[in-house]
C-alpha positions in Angstrom: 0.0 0.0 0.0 1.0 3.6 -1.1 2.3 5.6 1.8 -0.3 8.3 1.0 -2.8 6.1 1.3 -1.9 5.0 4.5 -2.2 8.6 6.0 -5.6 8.8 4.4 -7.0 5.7 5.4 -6.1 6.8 9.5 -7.5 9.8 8.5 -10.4 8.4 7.8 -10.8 6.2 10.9 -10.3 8.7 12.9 -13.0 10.4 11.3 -15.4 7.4 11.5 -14.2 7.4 15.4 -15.0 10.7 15.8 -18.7 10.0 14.6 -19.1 7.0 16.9 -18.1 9.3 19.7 -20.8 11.6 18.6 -23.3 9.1 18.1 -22.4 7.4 21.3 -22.7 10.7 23.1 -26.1 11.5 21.6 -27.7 7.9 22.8 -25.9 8.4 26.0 -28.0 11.6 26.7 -31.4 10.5 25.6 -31.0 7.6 27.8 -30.2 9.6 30.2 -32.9 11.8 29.7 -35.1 8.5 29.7 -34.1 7.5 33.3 -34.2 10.7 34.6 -37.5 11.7 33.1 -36.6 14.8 31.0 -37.8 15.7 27.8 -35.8 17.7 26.1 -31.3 16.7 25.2 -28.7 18.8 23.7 -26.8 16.1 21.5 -23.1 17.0 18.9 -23.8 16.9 15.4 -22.0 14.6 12.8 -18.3 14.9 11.5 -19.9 15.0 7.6 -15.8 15.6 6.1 -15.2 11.4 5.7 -17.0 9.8 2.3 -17.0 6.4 4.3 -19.2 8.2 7.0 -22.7 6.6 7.3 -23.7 10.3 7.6 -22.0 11.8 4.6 -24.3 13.8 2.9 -27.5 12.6 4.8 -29.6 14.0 6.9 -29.1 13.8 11.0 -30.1 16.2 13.1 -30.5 20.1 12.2 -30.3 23.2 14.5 -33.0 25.3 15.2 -35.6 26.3 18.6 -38.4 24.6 16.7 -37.4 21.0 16.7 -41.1 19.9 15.9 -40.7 21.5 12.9 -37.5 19.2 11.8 -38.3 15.9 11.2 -34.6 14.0 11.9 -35.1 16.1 15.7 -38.8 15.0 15.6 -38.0 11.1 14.7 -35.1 10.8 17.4 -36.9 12.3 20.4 -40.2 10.2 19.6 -38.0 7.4 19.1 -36.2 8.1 22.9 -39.5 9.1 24.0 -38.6 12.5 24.6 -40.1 16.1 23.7 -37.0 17.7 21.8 -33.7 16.9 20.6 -31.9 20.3 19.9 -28.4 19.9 17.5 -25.7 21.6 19.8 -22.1 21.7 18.9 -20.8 22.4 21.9 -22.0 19.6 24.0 -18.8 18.2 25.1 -18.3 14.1 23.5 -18.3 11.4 25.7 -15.3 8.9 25.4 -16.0 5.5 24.9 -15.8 3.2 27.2 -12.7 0.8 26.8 -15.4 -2.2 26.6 -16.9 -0.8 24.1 -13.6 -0.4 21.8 -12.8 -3.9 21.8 -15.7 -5.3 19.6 -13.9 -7.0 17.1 -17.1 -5.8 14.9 -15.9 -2.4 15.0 -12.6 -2.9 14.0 -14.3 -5.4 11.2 -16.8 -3.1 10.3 -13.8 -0.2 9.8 -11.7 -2.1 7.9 -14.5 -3.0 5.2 -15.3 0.3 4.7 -11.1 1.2 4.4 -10.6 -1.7 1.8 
């Protein structure tokens, strides 16, 4: 393998890492939310820079007061049975537990999407 295309690759995990985080952080908070009977969660946006990103150029979440109004806001809150879901990037991201890192899926799953 090319050099170059070594950097890129790690790029790109780290990108893909970086929206795990995110996504990890946004369940965290609406179960959360769930146990401690609140309806509305701040939750990080998506990293949208990698191609190999399940959320490149698709819709997530959006920003705005009037969540009702945006139906990826509206869809995750019903789903967490919550009120709102605002989009908020400066809710700090939660690590990952080390558990959680060593699912050999992962690591699977990241080097399909590298090759």
């Amino acid at each position: 393998m090319h050099p170059l295309s070594v950097v890129l690759h790690f790029n790109n995990i780290l990108q893909l890492l970086s929206n795990y985080e995110r996504f990890y952080t946004a369940e965290q908070a609406a179960l959360n939310a769930q146990k401690h009977h609140r309806n509305d969660i701040y939750v990080p946006g998506m990293n949208d820079a990698c191609n190999y990103s399940a959320y490149h150029e698709t819709a997530y979440l959006e920003a705005g007061n009037e969540t009702d109004m945006l139906w990826e806001n509206t869809w995750m809150a019903k789903y967490y049975g919550l009120r709102h879901v605002y989009l908020d990037n400066q809710t700090p991201i939660k690590p990952i537990p080390a558990s959680l890192k060593e699912y050999p899926w992962i690591i699977r799953k990241i080097q399909t999407l590298i090759h």
